[in-house]
N, C-alpha and C positions, 0 to 999 in steps of 0.2 A: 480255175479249180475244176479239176474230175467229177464227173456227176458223184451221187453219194452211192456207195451202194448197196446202203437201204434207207431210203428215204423215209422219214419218219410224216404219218399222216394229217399230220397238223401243220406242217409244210414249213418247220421252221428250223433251217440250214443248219443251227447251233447242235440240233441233237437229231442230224441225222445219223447214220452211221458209218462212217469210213477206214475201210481197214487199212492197215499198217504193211499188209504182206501183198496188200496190191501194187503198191506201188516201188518194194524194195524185199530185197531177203532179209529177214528179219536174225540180227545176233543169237549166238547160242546163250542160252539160260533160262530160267525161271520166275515169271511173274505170278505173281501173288495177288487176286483183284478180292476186294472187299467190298458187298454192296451193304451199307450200315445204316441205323438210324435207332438212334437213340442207346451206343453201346456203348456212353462211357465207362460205365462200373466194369464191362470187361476186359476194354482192351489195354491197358496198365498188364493183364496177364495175356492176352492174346498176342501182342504186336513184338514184343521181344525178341521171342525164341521163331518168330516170323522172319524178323528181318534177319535174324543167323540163317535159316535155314533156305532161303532165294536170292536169287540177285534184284527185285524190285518189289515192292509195294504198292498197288494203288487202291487210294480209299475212296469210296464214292460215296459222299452223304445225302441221304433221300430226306431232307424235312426232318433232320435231327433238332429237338430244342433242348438237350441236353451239353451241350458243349461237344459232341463228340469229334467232331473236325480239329476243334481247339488240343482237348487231348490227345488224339494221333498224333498231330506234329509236336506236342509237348514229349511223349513217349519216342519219337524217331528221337531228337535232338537228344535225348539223355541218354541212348543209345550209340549215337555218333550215325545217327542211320539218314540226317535229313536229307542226303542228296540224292538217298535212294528211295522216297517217296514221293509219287505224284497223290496230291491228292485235289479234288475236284468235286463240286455236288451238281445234283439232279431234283430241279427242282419240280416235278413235279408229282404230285399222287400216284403211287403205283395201286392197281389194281389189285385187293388182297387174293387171295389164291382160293380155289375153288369155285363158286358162280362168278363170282364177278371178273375173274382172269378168262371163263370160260367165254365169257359177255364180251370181252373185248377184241376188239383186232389184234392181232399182230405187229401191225405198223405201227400203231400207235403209241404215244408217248406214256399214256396210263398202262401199257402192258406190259410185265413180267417181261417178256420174251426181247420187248425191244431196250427195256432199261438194264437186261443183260449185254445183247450184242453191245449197245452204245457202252457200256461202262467195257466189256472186254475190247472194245475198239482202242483203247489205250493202251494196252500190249505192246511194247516194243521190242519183246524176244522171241523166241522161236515157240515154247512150252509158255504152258500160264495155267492155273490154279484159279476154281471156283475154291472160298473158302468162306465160312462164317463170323460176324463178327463175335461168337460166344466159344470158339474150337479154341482150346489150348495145347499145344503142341506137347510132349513129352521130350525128354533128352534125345531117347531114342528116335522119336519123329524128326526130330530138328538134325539128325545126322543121317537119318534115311534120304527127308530132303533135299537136302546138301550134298548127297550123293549124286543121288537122280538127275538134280539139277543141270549137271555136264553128261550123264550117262544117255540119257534118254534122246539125242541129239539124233535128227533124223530117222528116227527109229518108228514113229506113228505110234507108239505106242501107248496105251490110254491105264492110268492109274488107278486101282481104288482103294481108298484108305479106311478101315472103320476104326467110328467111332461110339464111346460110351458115353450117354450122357450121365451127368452131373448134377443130381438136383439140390441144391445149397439151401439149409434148412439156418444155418446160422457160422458165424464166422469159424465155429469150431466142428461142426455138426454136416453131414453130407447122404446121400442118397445112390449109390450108383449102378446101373441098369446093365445087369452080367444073365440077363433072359432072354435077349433078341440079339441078334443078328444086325448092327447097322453098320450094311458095306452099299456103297457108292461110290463110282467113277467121281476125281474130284478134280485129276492130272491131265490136259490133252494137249496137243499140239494146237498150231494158230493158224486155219489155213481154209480154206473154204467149204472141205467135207468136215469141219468140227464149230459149224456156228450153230446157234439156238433156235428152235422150233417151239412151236404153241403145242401144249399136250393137254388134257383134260384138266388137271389140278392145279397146273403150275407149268414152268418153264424148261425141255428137253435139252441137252446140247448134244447134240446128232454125230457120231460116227463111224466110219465104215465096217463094214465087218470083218476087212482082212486087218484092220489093226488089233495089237496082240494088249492081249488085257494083264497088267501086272496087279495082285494084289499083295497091298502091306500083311503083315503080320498085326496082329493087336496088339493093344496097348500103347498106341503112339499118340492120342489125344484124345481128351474129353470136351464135351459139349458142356458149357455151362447152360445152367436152369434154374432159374430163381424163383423159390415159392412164396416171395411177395410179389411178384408180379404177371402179368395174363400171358401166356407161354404162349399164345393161339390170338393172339390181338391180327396177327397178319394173314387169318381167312375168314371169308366171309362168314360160316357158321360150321357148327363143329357138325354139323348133321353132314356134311359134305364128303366127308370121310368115307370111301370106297373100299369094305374090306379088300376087293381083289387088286386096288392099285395102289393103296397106302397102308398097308398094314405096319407102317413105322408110324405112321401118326396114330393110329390106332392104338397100338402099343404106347408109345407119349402119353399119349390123353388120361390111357389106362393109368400107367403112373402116376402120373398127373395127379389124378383126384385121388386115388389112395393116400398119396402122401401128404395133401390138403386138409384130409378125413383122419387121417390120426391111423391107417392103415399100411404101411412100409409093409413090414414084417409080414404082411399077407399076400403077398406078391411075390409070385415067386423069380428067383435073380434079383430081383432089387436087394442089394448087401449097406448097411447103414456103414458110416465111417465117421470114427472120434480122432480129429488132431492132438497131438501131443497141444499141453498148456503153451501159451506164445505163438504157435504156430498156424498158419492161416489154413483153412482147410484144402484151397488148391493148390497154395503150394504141398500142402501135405500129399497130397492123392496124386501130383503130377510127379514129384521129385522121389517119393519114398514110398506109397504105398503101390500104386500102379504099377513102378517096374520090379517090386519083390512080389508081387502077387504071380500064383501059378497058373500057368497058359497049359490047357487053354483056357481062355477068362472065357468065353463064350461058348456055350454048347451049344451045336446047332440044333436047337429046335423052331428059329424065325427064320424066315424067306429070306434068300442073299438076292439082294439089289444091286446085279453088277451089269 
């Protein structure tokens, strides 16, 4: 076997990192990597209009004790999607974001940066997709990426999609954040100038600057957010928030506690949303409300993060 080429600092062969496009040209298409834990309640709406819109999926479960591994592959097969999911876990602690990601090596197996490469190491096409496991696609999204998917072939060229999140107050009841600006690179190619680097808060994935940057249109998915549960469990402490490097968490956070506090409505962009009776609220907001809202849904008054 080829040495690894990024050897993981705990020296243990299973998760080092070995790329795909070292050793062969990698098929045209689009993969899809999820690094997940603990996201059963989403992805039943996440993985669907996922597997419509790429040619592969990979799930990687970090210490989920929620069934989420179980669920994935219960959701491909109902889909007809199982042959197009790999799915596989990591078992070890990741390092939350902010001190303690800052604290860690790189190599290392507790680190952000390496439990990306190693999960994007299972790529087997040409493009691949960081995505969340709480991002729900829209129709729209799910036909833009489906586009892309063959368009973008040899081209280097680097994606960024925004999204709104979704804060879920109850199965009828919803939140959603039309004040900021959330655009981030999400689409890139697979090849040595697009692997992952250690950044102050979290994890970079580096590429060059002659590649041409396409940005979506709005309204192609929402981030779910649940305000029965700690939105912020996956950083060290909220003091860690750098107005000049994260001003999207900053924003979150802000949300966050207003609408904790009994305060929506005094926030400005935050727009409350009632499902019709029977109907679930993301399906509501994904299918009917999102794509009849008027664009532009976001006025730019937040930082673009492209």
């Amino acid at each position: 076997m080829k040495d690894a080429d990024i050897p993981c600092a705990e020296g243990d062969p299973s998760y080092d990192v070995r790329w795909a496009w070292q050793e062969r040209k990698l098929p045209m298409g689009l993969t899809c990597v999820f690094r997940v834990k603990n996201e059963a309640r989403n992805l039943p709406w996440v993985l669907p209009p996922m597997f419509e819109a790429v040619q592969h999926v990979v799930v990687v479960d970090n210490q989920s004790d929620d069934g989420t591994p179980e669920v994935a592959a219960r959701v491909a097969a109902e889909v007809g999607a199982t042959d197009r999911l790999t799915s596989t876990t990591y078992p070890f602690r990741v390092s939350r974001a902010g001190a303690e990601h800052l604290a860690t090596p790189p190599d290392s197996v507790h680190s952000l940066t390496h439990f990306y490469n190693w999960s994007f190491a299972h790529v087997q096409t040409s493009y691949s997709m960081k995505w969340d496991g709480d991002m729900v696609l829209t129709r729209e999204g799910v036909a833009l990426l489906a586009d892309l998917s063959w368009q973008l072939e040899d081209s280097n060229a680097v994606v960024a999609i925004p999204r709104h999140p979704l804060s879920i107050e109850s199965e009828s009841v919803a939140w959603i954040d039309l004040g900021f600006r959330f655009l981030e690179p999400w689409v890139y190619p697979m090849g040595p100038e697009f692997t992952f680097v250690k950044a102050f808060e979290w994890e970079v994935r580096e590429f060059p600057s002659s590649s041409e940057r396409i940005v979506a249109p709005e309204g192609l998915c929402v981030e779910l957010k649940w305000l029965d549960s700690d939105e912020f469990a996956h950083w060290t402490s909220l003091d860690d928030f750098d107005a000049s490097r994260a001003p999207r968490k900053l924003r979150e956070l802000e949300v966050y506690r207003a609408l904790k506090e009994g305060r929506g409505e005094d926030v400005p962009g935050v727009v409350r949303i009632e499902a019709p009776a029977g109907v679930h609220i993301i399906d509501y907001v994904t299918n009917t409300w999102l794509p009849q809202a008027p664009r532009p849904l976001v006025q730019r008054r937040g930082r673009i993060d492209v």
